[in-house]
SEGUKE-275075 format. One line per field, with one value per residue (C-alpha): residue number from 1; residue in three letters; chain; x, y, z. Coordinates in steps of 0.02 Angstrom, whole numbers, padded with zeros to 5 digits. Example, Ala and Ser with C-alpha at 12.3 -4.5 7.8 and 13.67 -1.06 7.14 Angstrom:
<recs>
n c(1;2)
res c(ALA;SER)
chain c(A;A)
east c(00615;00684)
north c(-00225;-00053)
up c(00390;00357)
</recs>
This chain:
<recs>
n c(1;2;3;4;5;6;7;8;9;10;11;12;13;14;15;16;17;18;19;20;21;22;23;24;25;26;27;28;29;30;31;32;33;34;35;36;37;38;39;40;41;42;43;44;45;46;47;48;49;50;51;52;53;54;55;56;57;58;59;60;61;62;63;64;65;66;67;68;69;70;71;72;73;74;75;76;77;78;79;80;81;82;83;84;85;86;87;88;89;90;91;92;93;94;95;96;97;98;99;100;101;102;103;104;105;106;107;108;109;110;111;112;113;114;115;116;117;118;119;120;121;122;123;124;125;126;127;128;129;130;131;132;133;134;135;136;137;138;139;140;141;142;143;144;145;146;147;148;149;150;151;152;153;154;155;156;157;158;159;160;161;162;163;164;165;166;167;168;169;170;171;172;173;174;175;176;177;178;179;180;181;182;183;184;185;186;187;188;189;190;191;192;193;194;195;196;197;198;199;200;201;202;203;204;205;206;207;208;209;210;211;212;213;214;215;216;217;218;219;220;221;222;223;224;225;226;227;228;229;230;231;232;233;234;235;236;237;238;239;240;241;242;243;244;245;246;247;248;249;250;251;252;253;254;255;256;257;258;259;260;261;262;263;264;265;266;267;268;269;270;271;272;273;274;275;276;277;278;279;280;281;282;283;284;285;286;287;288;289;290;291;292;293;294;295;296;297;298;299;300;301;302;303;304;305;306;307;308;309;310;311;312;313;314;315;316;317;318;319;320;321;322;323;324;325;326;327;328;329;330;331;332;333;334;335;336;337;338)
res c(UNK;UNK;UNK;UNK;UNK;UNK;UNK;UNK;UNK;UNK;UNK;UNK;UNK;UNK;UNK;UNK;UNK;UNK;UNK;UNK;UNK;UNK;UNK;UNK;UNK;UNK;UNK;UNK;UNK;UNK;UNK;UNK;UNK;UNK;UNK;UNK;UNK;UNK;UNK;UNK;UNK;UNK;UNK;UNK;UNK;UNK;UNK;UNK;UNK;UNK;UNK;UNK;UNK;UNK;UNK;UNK;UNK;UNK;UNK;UNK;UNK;UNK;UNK;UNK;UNK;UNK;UNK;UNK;UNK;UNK;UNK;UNK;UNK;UNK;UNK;UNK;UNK;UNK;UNK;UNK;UNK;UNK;UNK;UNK;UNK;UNK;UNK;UNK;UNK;UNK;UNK;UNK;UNK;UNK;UNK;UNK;UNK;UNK;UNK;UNK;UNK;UNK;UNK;UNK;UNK;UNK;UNK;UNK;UNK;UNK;UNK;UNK;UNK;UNK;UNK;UNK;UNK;UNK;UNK;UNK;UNK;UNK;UNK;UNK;UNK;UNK;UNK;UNK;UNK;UNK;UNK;UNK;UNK;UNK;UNK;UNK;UNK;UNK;UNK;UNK;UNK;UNK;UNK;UNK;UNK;UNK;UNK;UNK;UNK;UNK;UNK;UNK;UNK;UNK;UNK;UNK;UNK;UNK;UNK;UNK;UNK;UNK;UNK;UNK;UNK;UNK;UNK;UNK;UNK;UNK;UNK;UNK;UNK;UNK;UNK;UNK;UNK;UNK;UNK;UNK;UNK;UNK;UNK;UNK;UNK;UNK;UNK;UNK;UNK;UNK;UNK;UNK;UNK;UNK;UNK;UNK;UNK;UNK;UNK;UNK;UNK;UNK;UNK;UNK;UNK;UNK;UNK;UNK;UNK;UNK;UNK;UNK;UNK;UNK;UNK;UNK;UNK;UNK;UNK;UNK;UNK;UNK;UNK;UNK;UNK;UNK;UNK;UNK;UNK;UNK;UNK;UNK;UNK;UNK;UNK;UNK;UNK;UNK;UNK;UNK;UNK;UNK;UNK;UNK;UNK;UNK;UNK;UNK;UNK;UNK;UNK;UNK;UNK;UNK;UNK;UNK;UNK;UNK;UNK;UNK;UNK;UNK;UNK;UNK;UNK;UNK;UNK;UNK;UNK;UNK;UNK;UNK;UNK;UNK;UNK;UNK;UNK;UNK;UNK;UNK;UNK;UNK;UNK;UNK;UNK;UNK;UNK;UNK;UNK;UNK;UNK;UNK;UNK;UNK;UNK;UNK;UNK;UNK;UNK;UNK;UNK;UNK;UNK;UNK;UNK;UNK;UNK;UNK;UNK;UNK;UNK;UNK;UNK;UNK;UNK;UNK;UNK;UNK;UNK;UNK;UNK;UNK;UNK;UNK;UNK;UNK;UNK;UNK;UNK;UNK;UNK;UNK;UNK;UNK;UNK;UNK;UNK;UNK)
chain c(A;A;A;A;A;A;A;A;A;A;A;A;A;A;A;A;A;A;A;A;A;A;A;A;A;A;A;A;A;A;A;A;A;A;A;A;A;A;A;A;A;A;A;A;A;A;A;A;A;A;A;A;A;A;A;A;A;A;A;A;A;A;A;A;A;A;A;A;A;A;A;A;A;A;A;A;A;A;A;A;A;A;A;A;A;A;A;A;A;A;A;A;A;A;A;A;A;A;A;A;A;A;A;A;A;A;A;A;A;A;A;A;A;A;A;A;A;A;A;A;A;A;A;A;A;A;A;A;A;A;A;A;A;A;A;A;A;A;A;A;A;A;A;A;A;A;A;A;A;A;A;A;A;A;A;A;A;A;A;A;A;A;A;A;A;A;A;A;A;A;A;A;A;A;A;A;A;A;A;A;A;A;A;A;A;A;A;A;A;A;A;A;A;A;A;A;A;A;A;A;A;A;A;A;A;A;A;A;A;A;A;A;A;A;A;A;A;A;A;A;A;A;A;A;A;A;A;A;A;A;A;A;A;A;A;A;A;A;A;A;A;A;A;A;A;A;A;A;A;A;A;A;A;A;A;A;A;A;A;A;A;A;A;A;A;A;A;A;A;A;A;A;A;A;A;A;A;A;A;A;A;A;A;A;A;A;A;A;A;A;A;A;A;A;A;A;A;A;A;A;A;A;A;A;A;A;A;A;A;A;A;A;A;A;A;A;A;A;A;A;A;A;A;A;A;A;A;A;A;A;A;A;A;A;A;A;A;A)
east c(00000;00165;00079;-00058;00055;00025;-00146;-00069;-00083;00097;00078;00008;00065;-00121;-00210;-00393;-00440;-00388;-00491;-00466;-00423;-00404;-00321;-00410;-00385;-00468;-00551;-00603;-00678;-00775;-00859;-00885;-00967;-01100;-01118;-01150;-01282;-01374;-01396;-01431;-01611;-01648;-01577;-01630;-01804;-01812;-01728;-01852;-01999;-01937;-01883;-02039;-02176;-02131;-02055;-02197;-02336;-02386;-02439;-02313;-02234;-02033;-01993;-02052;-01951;-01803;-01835;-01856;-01688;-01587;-01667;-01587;-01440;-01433;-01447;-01267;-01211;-01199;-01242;-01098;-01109;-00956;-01032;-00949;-00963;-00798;-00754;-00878;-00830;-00876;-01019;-01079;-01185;-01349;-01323;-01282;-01390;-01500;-01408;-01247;-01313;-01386;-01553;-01724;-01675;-01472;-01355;-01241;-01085;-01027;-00892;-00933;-00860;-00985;-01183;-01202;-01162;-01328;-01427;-01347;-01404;-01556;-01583;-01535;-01589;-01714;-01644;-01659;-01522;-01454;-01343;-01203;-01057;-00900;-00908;-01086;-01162;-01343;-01410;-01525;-01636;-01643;-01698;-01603;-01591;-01534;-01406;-01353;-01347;-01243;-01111;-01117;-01081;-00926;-01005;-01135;-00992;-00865;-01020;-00977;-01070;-01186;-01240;-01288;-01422;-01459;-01527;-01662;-01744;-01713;-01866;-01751;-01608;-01597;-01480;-01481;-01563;-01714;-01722;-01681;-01832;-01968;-01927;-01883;-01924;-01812;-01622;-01539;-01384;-01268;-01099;-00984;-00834;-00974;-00867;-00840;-00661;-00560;-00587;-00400;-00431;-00551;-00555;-00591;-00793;-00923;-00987;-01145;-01128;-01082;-01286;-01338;-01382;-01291;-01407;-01408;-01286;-01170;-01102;-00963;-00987;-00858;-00898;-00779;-00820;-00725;-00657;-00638;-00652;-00829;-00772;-00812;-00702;-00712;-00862;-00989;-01082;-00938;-00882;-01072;-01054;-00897;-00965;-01124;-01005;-00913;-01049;-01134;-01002;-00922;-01001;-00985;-00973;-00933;-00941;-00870;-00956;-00898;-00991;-00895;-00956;-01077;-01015;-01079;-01069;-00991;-00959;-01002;-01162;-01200;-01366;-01419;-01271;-01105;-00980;-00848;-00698;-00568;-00615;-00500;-00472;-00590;-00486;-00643;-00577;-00728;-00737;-00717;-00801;-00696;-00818;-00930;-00895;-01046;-01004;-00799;-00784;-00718;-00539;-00680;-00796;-00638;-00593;-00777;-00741;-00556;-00625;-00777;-00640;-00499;-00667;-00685;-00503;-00474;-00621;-00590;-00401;-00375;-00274;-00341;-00294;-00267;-00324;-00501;-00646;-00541;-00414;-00544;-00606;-00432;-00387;-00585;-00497;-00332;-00406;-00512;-00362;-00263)
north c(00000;00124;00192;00267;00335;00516;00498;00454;00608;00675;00694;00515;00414;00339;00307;00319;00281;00096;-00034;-00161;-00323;-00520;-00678;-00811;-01002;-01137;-01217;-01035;-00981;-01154;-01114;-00922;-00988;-01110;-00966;-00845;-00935;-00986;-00825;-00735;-00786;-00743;-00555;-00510;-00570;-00456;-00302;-00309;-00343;-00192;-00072;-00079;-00132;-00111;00042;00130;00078;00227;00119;00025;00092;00142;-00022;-00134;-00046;-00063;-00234;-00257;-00165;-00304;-00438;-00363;-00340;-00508;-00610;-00572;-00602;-00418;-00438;-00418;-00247;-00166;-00018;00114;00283;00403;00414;00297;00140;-00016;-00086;00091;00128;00104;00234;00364;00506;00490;00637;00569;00478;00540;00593;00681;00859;00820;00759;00614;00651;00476;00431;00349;00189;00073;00044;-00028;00145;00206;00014;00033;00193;00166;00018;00089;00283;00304;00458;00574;00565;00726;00718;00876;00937;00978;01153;01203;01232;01169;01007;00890;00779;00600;00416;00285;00185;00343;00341;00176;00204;00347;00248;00142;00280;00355;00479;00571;00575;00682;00785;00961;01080;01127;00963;00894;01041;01012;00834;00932;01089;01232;01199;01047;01120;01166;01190;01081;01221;01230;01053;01040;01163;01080;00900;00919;00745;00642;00625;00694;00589;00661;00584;00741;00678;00658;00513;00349;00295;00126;00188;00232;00413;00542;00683;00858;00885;00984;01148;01112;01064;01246;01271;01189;01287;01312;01215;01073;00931;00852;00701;00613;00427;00306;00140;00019;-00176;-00327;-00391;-00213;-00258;-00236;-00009;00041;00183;00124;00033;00078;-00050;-00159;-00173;-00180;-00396;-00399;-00287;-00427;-00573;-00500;-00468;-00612;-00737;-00696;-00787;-00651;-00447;-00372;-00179;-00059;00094;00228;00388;00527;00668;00791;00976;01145;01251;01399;01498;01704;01710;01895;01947;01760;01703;01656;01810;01801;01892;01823;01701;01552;01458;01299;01148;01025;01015;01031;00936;01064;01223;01352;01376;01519;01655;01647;01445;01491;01436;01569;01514;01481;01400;01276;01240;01171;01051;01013;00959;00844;00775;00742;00651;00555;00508;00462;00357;00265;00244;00306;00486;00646;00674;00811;00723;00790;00723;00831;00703;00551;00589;00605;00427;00346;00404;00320;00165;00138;00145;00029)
up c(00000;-00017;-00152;-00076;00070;00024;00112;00265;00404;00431;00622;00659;00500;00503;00346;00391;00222;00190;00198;00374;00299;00398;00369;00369;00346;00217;00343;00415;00260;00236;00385;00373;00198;00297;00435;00285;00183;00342;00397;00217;00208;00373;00357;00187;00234;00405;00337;00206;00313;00446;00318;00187;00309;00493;00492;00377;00534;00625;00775;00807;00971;00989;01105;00971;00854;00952;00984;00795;00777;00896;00807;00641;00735;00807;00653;00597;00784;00832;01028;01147;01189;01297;01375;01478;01522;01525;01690;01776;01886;01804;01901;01938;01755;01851;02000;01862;01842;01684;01611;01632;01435;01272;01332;01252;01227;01164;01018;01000;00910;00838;00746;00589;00518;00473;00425;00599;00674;00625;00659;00848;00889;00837;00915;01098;01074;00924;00898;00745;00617;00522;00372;00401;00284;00338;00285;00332;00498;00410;00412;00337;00430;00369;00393;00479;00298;00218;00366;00332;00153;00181;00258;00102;-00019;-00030;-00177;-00048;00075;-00045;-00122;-00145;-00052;-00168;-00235;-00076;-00047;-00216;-00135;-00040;-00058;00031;00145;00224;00270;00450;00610;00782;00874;00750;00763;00965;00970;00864;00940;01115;01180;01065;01057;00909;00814;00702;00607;00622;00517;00371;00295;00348;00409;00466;00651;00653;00622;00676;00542;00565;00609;00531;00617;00616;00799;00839;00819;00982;01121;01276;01387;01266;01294;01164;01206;01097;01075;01012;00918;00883;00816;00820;00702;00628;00468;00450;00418;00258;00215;00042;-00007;-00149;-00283;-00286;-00125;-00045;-00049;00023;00190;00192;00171;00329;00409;00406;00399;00579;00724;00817;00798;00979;00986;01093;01139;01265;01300;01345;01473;01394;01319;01321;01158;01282;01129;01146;01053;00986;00920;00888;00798;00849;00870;00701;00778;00761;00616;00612;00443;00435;00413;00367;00186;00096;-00061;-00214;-00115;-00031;00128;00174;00290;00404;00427;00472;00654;00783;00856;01030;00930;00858;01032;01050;00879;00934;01124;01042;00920;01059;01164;01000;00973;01164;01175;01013;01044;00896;00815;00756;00602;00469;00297;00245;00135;-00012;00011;00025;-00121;-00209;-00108;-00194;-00353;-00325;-00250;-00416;-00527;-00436)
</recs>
């Protein structure tokens, strides 16, 4: 992979682009291939059942959805679950205060690596899921498939700025606070780094988190699988049966998720909107789009972004890094040609 070493970060020498491969045996294969075509019937039939008829029932209530949601999870063996809160005894998660977690009225900033970001967080918080850029403090609000699809498509991850609102009108674009306002009772769930990684990197995030209100709570959430290789940093058409062969052929997908203390946007608001002086530059790389005044962060309102994204990195084990969805997409363009 030498050749692709100009898309590892300079600081860390991580490559958060590259596909997580593992060896496996003859006789390991042969049995991830039984595993597989066992389970294949099973899972095609209940996504399809959840996600065209379950999902569209009005009165279905949100614990049957959940449960629904585990039982899609469980088919491919996703159902150790290593929980722990930043900071929190082990054995103690019960005697913590309900707002010690993502709770009605706050956002969960998750790092992004794989479909099964979005099928885990909806199975524990049936939250609402946004779609941000890295260069815009708007959002749109979206479905979980459209989440998990998005994790799937390395083309609506490296979208310029102006084709992804040309996916929605005008009418859909909105900010956390607008949305923190109109839906106060549910939890809100947003993938800052707006492109899927390995898990060895967390790249710069998007400002639309500088939106939420002061007396809102952010809290960053890591989640990291094992085996790792079911990322998808690089996926599309081609590489969507590989991620289901994965998937379903391991007997078991264990995933790690740590919560990290909520955070205050503490930023000096002036007349509604976040002060601009002094403007930093805005290192999200947007893909083809130089970035926008009003959506430049504040050097205060980067030390909000750099504290969510040092959570991130801690909680993950894993490195900030400088490479940008720019340099994804250069890396998608690479990859192809190789």
């Amino acid at each position: 992979m030498e050749k692709f070493s100009q898309f590892r970060d300079r600081g860390s020498g991580i490559s958060p682009f590259l596909p997580v491969t593992t060896e496996s045996s003859i006789f390991g294969t042969l049995f991830h291939a039984t595993l597989f075509f066992i389970r294949l019937p099973f899972f095609i039939s209940l996504t399809l059942a959840y996600f065209l008829i379950l999902n569209n029932l009005p009165f279905i209530p949100t614990v049957a959805r959940k449960l629904l949601l585990w039982a899609l999870l469980g088919v491919p063996g996703v159902w150790w679950v290593d929980l722990q809160l930043d900071g929190v005894k082990r054995g103690s998660l019960s005697q913590q205060s309900p707002s010690r977690v993502p709770h009605p009225g706050s956002i969960i900033a998750a790092n992004f690596t794989t479909p099964l970001d979005a099928l885990y967080l909806a199975a524990v918080f049936d939250p609402i899921f946004v779609a941000a850029h890295p260069l815009s403090r708007k959002v749109r609000r979206t479905s979980l498939l459209s989440a998990i699809f998005a994790a799937i498509s390395p083309a609506a991850q490296v979208a310029t700025l102006d084709e992804w609102e040309g996916q929605s009108s005008a009418g859909e674009l909105t900010d956390l606070r607008a949305l923190l306002s109109r839906h106060p009772d549910r939890v809100i769930a947003v993938f800052p780094e707006c492109g899927t990684t390995n898990g060895r990197g967390i790249l710069p995030l998007s400002p639309c988190l500088l939106t939420v209100p002061a007396e809102n709570a952010i809290f960053p959430l890591s989640l990291r699988y094992t085996p790792p290789d079911v990322a998808t940093p690089v996926l599309g058409t081609k590489g969507f049966a590989g991620f289901v062969w994965k998937l379903l052929g391991r007997p078991t997908h264990c995933v790690r998720v740590r919560i990290a203390e909520g955070v205050s946007n503490t930023a000096k608001v002036k007349n509604g909107t976040s002060a601009r002086h002094p403007a930093v530059p805005n290192t999200a790389g947007g893909v083809g789009w130089a970035g926008r005044a009003e959506d430049q962060p504040t050097a205060e309102e980067q030390q909000l972004l750099d504290g969510i994204g040092e959570a991130l990195a801690r909680l993950g084990r894993a490195k900030r890094v400088g490479l940008t969805l720019r340099d994804k997409k250069r890396f998608l363009a690479a990859w192809a040609k190789r």
